[in-house]
Structure formats: C-alpha cells, structure tokens
Steps between C-alpha positions, in 0.01 A plus 500: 500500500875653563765261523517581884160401552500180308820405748270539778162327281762207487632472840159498638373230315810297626420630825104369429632189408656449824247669743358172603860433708547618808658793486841447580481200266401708281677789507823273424326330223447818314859654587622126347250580135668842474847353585488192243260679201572884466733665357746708735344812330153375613627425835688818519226734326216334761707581810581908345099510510468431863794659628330803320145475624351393150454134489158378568555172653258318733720444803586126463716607188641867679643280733674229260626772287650681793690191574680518204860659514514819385664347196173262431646204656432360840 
C-alpha cells in the first residue's frame, strides 16, 4: 500500500467510525479527528489527493476533508 493510499485506508476508517451519525454530525466529527490527531502533512497530503482526483474516499470523509482550509485547518 503507497503512502497515499494508506491516508485514504485511514480516513475511511475514521469516517466508518462515525457513519452511524447523521451526516452533518458526522461530517464535523471527522473534520474535528483530522483537525486534533494528524499531522499538517497528513491533513495537507489528504486534501492534494482530492483536489487531484486520486483519493478514494467514501463521501462522508470527501466532504470533511474538503472542509479543511487549504492549509489543513478549518
């Protein structure tokens, strides 16, 4: 697995951990995990994958990681 991809393994399973939430909810719970316990590289690396069509993300966590500023924060 390439670093990329294990970004995206690990956002997903914060984004599984969450999926029980209604979405909003949860959408702002998993934009709060990647705000308090990655690294700005993580953040930063994560949002350079969607903006270039790469990241596989189940849409719950697309949409918390396009919340985050374009310098990983919120």
């Amino acid at each position: 697995m390439s670093p990329d991809e294990k970004l995206a393994h690990m956002a997903n399973q914060i984004g599984r951990f969450f999926q029980s939430q209604k979405a909003d909810t949860a959408v702002a719970a998993i934009t709060d995990h990647l705000l308090k316990f990655w690294d700005p590289r993580m953040r930063q690396a994560i949002r350079a994958q969607v903006a270039d069509g790469t990241a596989r993300l189940d849409p719950l966590v697309r949409e918390a990681v396009e919340r985050l500023g374009n310098d990983g924060s919120a």
